[in-house]
N, C-alpha and C positions, 0 to 999 in steps of 0.2 A: 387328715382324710379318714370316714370314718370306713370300717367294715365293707356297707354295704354299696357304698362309691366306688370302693375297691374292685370290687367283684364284677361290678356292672361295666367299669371299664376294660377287666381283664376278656370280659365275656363280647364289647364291643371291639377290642381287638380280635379275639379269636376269630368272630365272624368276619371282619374286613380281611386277615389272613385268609379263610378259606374264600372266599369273594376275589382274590385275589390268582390263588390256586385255578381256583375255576376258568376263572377266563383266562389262565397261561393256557391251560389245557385245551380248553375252546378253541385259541388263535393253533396251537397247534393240528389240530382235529383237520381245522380249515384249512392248513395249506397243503394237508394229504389230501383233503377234498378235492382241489385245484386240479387233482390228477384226475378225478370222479370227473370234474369237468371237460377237461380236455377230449378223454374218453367219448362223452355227449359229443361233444364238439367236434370229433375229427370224425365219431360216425356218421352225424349229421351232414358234414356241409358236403359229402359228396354228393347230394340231393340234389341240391341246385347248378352241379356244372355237367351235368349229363352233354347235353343238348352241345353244351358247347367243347366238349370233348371227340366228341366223334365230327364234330364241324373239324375241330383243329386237327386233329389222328386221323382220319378221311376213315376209319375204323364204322364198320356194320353194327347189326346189331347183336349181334356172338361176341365180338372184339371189345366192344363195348360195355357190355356188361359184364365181360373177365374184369376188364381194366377196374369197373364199380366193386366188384366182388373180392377182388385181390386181396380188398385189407383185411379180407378174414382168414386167407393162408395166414401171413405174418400173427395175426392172432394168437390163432392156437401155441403159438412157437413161443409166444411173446408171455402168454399164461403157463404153459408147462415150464420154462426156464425161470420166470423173478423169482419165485420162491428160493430154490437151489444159489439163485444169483446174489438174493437177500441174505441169504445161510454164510454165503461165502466173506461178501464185500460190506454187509450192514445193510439197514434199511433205508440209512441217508444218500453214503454214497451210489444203492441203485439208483433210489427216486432221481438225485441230481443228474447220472446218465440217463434215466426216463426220461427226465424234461429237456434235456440238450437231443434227444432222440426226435421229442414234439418238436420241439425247435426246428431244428432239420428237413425234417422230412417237409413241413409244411411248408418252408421254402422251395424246397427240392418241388415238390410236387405242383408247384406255381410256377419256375419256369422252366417247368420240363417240355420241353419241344418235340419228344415221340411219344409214339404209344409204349415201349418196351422200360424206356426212361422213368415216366410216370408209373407205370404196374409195379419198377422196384422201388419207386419211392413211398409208393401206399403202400406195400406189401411189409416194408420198413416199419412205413407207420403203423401199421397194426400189429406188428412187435409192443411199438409203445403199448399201443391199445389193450393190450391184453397184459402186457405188464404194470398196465396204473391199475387194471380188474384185479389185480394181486397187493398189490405195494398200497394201495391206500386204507382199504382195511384192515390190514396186517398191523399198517404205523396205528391205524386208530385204536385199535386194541389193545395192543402194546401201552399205552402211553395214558392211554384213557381209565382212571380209579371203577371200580365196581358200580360204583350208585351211578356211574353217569355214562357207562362205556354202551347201554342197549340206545341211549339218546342218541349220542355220537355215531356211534357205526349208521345211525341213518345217514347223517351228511352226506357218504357214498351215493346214495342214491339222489338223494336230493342235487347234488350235485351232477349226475348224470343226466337226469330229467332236463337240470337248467343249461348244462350242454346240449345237450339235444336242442332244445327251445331258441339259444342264443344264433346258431348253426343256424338254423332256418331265418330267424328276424336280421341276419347277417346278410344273407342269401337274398333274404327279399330285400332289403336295404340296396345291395350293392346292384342287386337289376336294376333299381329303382332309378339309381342313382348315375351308374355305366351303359345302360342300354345303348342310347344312341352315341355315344363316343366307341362303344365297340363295332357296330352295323358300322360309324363312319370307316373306320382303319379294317376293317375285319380282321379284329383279331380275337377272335370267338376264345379261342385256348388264355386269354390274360385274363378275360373275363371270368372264368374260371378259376386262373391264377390268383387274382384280389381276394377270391374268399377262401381258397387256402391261406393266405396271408396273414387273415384276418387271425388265425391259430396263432401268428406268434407272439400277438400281447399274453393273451393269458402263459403260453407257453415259458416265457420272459418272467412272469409272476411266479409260477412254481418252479424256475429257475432259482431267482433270488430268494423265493420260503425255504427253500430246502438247504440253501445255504447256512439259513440264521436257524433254521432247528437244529435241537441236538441228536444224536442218536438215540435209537430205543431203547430205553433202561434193560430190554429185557432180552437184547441183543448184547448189551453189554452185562451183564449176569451171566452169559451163554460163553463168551467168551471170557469168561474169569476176570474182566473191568470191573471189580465189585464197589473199589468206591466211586468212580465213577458214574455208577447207575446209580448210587446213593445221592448223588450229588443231582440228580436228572427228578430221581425221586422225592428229594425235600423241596423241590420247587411243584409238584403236582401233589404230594398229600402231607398230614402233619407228622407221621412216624415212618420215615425211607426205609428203618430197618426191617417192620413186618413184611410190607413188599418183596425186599431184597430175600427175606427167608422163602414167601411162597411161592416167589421166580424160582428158587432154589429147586425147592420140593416139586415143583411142577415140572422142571424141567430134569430132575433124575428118576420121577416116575415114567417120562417119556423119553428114557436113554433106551435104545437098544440094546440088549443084551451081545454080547460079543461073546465068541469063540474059545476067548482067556477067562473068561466070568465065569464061562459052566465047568473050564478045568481046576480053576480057584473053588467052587463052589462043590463038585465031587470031591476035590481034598481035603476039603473041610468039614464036608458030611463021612 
């Protein structure tokens, strides 16, 4: 085999190696995304059971639109805590309680039979909701190399849009489809319930992704896992130990100074 045979095959593996990389990193990206969708999705389909909410809660239209609104108390709660929660426990193991969170709730909020029932299980759920607004571009960035991490962090959005989107063609689906078996039995509140339901396939999906992902190399960096995030890192670029160096550096330029630093540091000066 001469020279230039050589070269041309070392050069056609290199690329299938990185071709390779990339789409590990991609399927990764995507199942943080699942959260971006959910997100869409569990904003969305309180859209379509208005109507039949306050049929089933005999709730006005103030009651009514607490009950719609609630999931943005849970919200705020659910975006101020993941970070800190992500700090603590990892970014897999929150995501995997996010998605048992989706899970939940969506059931919850299908057969809840009051109005007080239902307000805590939205209110729940917009815990998740505001925790997947944290947790999925966190993992994206974490995990995703430089050249490709401005592409990925779009999926987030992309992602939510298609939530959003699914939530409504779900909605209209299921009128479509239950109308007249709901007017038969009156049961205005299931009809409702089906399309909360409808949340826990995807719910179930970013169940099982988050399962099969690893942790964030740069969560374990933080927490002193250094070959471990090595091991996370030869599977997304071709040198894990530059990464593992500028997790380093990035992460003792954004060390807080402490109390013992400035008294080490007067006795040293």
């Amino acid at each position: 085999m001469d020279e230039a045979t050589q070269r041309t095959r070392t050069e056609l593996t290199s690329v299938q190696a990185a071709r390779r990389r990339s789409a590990y990193v991609i399927a990764l990206c995507c199942v943080a995304a699942i959260g971006g969708f959910l997100f869409g999705f569990d904003s969305g389909v309180i859209n379509g059971t208005v109507d039949g909410l306050a049929t089933a809660f005999g709730t006005g239209a103030a009651g009514t639109g607490f009950a719609v609104a609630s999931v943005l108390l849970g919200c705020a709660v659910g975006a101020f805590g993941a970070g800190r929660l992500a700090d603590s426990l990892g970014r897999r193991p929150t995501m995997l309680l996010n998605a048992i969170l989706f899970l939940v709730t969506a059931v919850a909020a299908g057969v809840a039979n009051t109005a007080a029932f239902f307000i805590a299980a939205r209110m729940t759920a917009g815990v998740a909701i505001g925790a997947a607004s944290v947790l999925a571009p966190m993992y994206i960035a974490e995990v995703a190399p430089p050249h490709m991490r401005g592409r990925l962090a779009l999926l987030q959005q992309v992602a939510i849009v298609v939530g959003l989107f699914s939530a409504f063609l779900s909605n209209a689906t299921l009128t479509e489809l239950l109308t007249e078996l709901v007017r038969s039995f009156g049961l205005a509140h299931r009809h409702g319930g089906w399309m909360f339901w409808m949340e826990a396939m995807p719910a179930v999906a970013f169940l099982l992704g988050s399962i099969t992902i690893p942790e964030s190399p740069r969560y374990l960096v933080f927490v002193g896992k250094h070959e471990q995030a090595r091991k996370v890192f030869t599977r997304i670029v071709s040198d894990a130990d530059r990464p593992v160096r500028q997790v380093e550096q990035t992460l003792e330029a954004e060390r807080r100074p402490r109390l013992s630093d400035l008294i080490i540091r007067g006795i040293c000066e």
